[in-house]
ROPA-295443 format. One line per field, with one value per residue (C-alpha): residue number from 1; residue in one letter; x, y, z. Coordinates in steps of 0.5 Angstrom, whole numbers, plus 500, padded with zeros to 3 digits. Example, Ala and Ser with C-alpha at 12.3 -4.5 7.8 and 13.67 -1.06 7.14 Angstrom:
2
resi [1;2] .
resn [A;S] .
X [525;527] .
Y [491;498] .
Z [516;514] .
//
This chain:
428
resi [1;2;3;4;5;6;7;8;9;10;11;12;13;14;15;16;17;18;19;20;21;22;23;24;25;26;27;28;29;30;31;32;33;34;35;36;37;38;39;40;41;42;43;44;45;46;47;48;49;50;51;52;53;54;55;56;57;58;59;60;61;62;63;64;65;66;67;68;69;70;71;72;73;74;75;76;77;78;79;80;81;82;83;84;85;86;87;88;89;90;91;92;93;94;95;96;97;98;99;100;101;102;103;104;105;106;107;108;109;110;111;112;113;114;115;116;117;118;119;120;121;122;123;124;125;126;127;128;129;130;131;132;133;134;135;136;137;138;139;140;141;142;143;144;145;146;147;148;149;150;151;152;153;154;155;156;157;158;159;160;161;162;163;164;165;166;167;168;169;170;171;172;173;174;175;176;177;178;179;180;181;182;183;184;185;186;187;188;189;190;191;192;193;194;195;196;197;198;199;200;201;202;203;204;205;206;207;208;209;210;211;212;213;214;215;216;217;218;219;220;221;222;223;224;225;226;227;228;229;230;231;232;233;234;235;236;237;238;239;240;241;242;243;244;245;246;247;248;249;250;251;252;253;254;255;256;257;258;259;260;261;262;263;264;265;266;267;268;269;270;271;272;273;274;275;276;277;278;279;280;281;282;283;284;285;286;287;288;289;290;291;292;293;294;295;296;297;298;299;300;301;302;303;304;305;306;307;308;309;310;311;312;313;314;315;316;317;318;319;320;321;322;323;324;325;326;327;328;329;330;331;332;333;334;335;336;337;338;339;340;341;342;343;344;345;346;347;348;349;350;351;352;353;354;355;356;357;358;359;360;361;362;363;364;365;366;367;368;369;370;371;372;373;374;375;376;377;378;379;380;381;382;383;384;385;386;387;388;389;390;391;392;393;394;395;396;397;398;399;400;401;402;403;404;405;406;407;408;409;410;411;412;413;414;415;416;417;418;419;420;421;422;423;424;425;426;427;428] .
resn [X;X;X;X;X;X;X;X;X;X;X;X;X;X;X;X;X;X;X;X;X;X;X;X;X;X;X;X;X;X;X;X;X;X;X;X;X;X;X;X;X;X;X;X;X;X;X;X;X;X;X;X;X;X;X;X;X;X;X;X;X;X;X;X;X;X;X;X;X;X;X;X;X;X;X;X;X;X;X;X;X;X;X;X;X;X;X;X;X;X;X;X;X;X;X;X;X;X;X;X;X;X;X;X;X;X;X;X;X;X;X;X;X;X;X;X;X;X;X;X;X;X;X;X;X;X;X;X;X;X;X;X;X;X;X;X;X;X;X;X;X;X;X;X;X;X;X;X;X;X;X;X;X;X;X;X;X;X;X;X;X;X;X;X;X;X;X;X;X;X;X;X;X;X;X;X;X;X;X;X;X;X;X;X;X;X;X;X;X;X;X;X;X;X;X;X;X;X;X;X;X;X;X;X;X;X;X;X;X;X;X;X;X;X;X;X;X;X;X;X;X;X;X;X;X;X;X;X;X;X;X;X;X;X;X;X;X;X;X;X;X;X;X;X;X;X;X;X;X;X;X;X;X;X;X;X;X;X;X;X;X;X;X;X;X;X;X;X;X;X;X;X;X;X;X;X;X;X;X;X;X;X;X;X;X;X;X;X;X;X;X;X;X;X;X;X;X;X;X;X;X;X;X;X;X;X;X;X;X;X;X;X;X;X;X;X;X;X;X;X;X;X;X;X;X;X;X;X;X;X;X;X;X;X;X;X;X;X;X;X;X;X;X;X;X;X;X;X;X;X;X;X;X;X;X;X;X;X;X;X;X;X;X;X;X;X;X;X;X;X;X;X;X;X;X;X;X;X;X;X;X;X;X;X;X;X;X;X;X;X;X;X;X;X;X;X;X;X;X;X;X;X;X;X;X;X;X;X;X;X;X;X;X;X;X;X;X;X;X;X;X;X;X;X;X;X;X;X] .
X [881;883;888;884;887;887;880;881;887;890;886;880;881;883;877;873;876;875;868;866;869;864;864;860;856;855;853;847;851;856;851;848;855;855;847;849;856;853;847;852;856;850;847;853;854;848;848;855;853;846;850;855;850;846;852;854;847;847;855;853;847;849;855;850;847;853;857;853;848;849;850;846;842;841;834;831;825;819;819;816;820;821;815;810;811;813;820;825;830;837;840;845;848;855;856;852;857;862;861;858;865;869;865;870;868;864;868;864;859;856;850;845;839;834;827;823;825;823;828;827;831;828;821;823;823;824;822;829;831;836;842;845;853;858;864;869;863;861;869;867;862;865;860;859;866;869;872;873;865;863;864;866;870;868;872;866;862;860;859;853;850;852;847;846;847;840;837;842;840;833;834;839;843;850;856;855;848;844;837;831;830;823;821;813;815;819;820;815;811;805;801;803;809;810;815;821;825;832;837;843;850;851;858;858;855;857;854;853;851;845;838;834;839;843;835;833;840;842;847;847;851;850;849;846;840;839;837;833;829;828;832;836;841;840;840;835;840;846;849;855;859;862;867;864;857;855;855;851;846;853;854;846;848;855;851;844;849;853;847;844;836;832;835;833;837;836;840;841;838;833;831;834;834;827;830;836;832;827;835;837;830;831;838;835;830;835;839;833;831;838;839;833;837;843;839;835;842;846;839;842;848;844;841;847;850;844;845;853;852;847;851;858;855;858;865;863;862;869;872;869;870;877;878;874;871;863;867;872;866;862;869;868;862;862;868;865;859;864;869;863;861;868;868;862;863;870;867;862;866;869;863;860;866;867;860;862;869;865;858;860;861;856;850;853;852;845;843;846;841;836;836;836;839;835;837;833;837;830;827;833;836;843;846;850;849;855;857;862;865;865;869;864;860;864;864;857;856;862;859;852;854;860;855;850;853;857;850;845;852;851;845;846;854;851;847;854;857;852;850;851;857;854;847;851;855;850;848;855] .
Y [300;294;294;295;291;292;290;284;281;274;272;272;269;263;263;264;258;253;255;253;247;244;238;232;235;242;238;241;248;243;241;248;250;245;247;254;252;248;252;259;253;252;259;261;257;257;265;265;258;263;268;265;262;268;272;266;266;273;273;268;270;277;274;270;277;281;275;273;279;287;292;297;296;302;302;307;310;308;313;313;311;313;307;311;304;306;302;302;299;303;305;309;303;304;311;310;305;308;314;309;306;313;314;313;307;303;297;293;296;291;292;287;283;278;275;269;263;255;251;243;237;232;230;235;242;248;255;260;267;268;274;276;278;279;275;279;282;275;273;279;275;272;266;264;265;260;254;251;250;250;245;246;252;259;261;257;261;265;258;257;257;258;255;254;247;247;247;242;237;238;238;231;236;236;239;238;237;241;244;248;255;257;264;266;273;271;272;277;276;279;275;277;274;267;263;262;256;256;249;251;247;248;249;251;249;254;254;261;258;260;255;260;263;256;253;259;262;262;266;267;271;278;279;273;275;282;277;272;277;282;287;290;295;296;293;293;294;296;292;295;292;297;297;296;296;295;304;303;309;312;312;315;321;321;314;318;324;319;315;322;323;318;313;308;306;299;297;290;293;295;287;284;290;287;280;283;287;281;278;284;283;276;276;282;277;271;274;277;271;267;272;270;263;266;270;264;260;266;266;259;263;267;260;256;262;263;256;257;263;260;254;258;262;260;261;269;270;267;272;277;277;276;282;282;288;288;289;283;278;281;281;274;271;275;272;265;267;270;264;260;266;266;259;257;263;261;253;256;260;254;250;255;257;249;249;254;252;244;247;242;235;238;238;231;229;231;228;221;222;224;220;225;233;236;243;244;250;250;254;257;259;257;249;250;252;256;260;265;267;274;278;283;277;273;279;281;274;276;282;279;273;276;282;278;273;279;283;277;276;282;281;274;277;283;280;276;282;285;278;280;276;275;272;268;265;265;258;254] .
Z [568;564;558;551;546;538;534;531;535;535;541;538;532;537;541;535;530;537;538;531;532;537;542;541;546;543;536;535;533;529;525;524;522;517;515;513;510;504;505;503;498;493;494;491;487;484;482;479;474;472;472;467;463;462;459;455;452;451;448;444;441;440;437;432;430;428;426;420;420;418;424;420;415;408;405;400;401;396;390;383;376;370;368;373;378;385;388;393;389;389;383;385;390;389;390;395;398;396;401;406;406;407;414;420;423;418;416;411;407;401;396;397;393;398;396;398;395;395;395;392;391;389;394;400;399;404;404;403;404;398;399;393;395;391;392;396;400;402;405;410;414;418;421;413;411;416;413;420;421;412;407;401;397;397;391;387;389;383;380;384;391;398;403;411;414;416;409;406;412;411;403;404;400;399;395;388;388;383;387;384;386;384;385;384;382;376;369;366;359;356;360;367;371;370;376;376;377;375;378;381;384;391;392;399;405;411;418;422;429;429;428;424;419;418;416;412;408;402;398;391;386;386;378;378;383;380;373;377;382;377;380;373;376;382;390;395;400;403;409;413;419;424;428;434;433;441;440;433;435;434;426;425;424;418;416;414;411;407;404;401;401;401;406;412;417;420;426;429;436;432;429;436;442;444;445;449;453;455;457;462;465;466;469;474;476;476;480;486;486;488;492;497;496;498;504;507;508;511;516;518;521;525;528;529;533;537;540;540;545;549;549;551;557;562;558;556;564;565;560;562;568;565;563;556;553;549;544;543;545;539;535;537;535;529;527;528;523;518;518;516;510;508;508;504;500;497;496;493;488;486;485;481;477;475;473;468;465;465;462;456;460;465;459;457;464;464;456;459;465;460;454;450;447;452;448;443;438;435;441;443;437;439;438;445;452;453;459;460;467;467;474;475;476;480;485;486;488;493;495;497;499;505;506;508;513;517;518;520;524;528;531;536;536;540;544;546;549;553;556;564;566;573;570;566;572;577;576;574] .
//
């Protein structure tokens, strides 16, 4: 009986590196081998590009939201006052934020003021959500008090207005500009409610990242927005930031305790989870359909070694009849198909990761070809494509990739190793 060696031995990583390296006359098996390698290549690279793009889109959008948005959101439900009108407006705000901010794990917690304005300044005019915040409490937010992407000097704030840079670009306002600010619920006379126009000087201009809120923000002082929306006394709202607000359902609880009878939570999953569900959905989707891509280049293995044991009959009889096992024959041919697997999953690797570390000079490449900004932050929300290289990523397509090639691998290795050396050689 003829001596067994070990699985994987040194022999057959030689036998199997000299066939993938056809002949001139064996090109057809080259040029199948250079198919499924830049087939594997761009499959790869594809899903893991999409993969970064989508987790950076989601970090990004998601960062928009708890950068310049509360986390969880207090209201007051309805009830009847003293003068018999039914309100939600908190007049015990600051006890109530009070006890908010001793819960473990809340971060922040501000009474608010908001109300629908029309901003003008001079022909143009703009509809404006206005946040009334008090100053320390606005320093909080950290996609509005960033002096790297805002103008201006916040510690003004109490002498006029901070307002987002969509506003002020379509307004053509800058700092220092005084704009009018008309409220149709103004002020209160023996005729009914008159608007309200009041002037104020733009003193900072900030920019949170995301279209929407940039185009339609405003703050105000916080005294002054309880005097201009007729809200004496009281807040409409609490807005809390917490430590992580990824586990938000988590403070529910302590957070319902805490703001006492009476109290609404609203959180950013709440106002955003349908939009983030549609992304995970999305990413699933994506990452099937590149998948079927990554799937038909690895089939091309299948093919090319097909031909390359058909080509190499003569050379499996004479090893055979040398003394090689089924087993190392299959080993054999295996390893060919592997090799260009291994090879085309490692440079597609690399192409997908640079895609994504260079997204920025790809995007400008692609606005050159185009003529134009080809992202619209009007439609997307965001100003920038992003991409965010995770590992998790990068293995799954790995995983999908290697996996593939070595199982459609099997199929035409086996048949290499149960090919009768006799038949093989009978007409050589």
């Amino acid at each position: 009986m003829a001596n067994r060696t070990a699985p994987f031995s040194g022999f057959e990583f030689m036998i199997a590196w000299r066939y993938l390296r056809a002949r001139r006359a064996e090109g057809g098996v080259s040029v199948m081998t250079w198919i499924s390698l830049v087939g594997i290549t761009l499959g790869v690279a594809a899903l893991i590009a999409t993969l970064a793009v989508r987790a950076g889109f989601r970090a990004e959008f998601v960062d928009t939201i708890l950068g310049s948005n509360a986390h969880v959101t207090v209201y007051s439900t309805a009830r009847q006052n003293e003068a018999g009108q039914v309100s939600s407006l908190m007049t015990d705000y600051e006890a109530r934020a009070a006890r908010i901010r001793a819960v473990a794990g809340v971060t922040h917690a501000a009474p608010l003021i908001r109300g629908q304005v029309m901003l003008t300044f001079g022909d143009r005019s703009n509809v404006a959500e206005v946040y009334g915040i008090a100053l320390d409490d606005l320093r909080t937010i950290p996609r509005v008090a960033n002096p790297e992407t805002a103008l201006g000097d916040l510690d003004r704030f109490g002498e006029g207005i901070a307002i987002g840079s969509g506003i002020a670009r379509e307004l053509g306002v800058g700092l220092g500009d005084r704009v009018r600010m008309i409220s149709p619920n103004g002020a209160r006379t023996a005729f009914g409610t008159s608007p309200r126009v009041n002037a104020y000087e733009v003193v900072y201009i900030f920019t949170a990242g995301r279209w929407d809120i940039d185009r339609t923000r405003v703050y105000m002082p916080f005294a002054e927005a309880q005097s201009y929306f007729n809200r004496e006394g009281g807040a409409d709202e609490i807005e809390i930031h917490v430590a992580d607000p990824e586990r938000v359902d988590d403070w529910a609880a302590p957070l319902f305790q805490a703001g006492g009878e009476g109290t609404l939570l609203w959180t950013w999953r709440d106002s955003s989870g349908g939009f983030l569900r549609a992304l995970d959905i999305e990413d699933n989707v994506m990452f099937v359909i590149l998948s079927i891509l990554v799937l038909i280049a690895a089939m091309n293995i299948t093919s090319g070694l097909i031909m390359l044991v058909k080509n190499k009959g003569r050379d499996i009889g004479i090893l055979r009849t040398m003394g090689l096992t089924e087993g190392s024959i299959l080993r054999v041919f295996f390893l060919c198909g592997a090799f260009t697997g291994i090879i085309g999953t490692v440079a597609g690797v690399t192409l997908g990761c640079l895609f994504a570390v260079y997204i920025d000079q790809v995007m400008g490449f692609v606005n050159l070809l185009n003529g134009g900004d080809v992202w619209d932050p009007a439609i997307r929300g965001i100003y920038a494509l992003p991409a965010k290289l995770q590992l998790a990523d990068v293995v799954k397509a790995v995983a999908l990739s290697l996996g593939l090639s070595f199982i459609v691998t099997i199929f035409p290795a086996r048949r290499a190793a149960r090919m009768n050396p006799v038949e093989a050689l009978r007409y050589e």
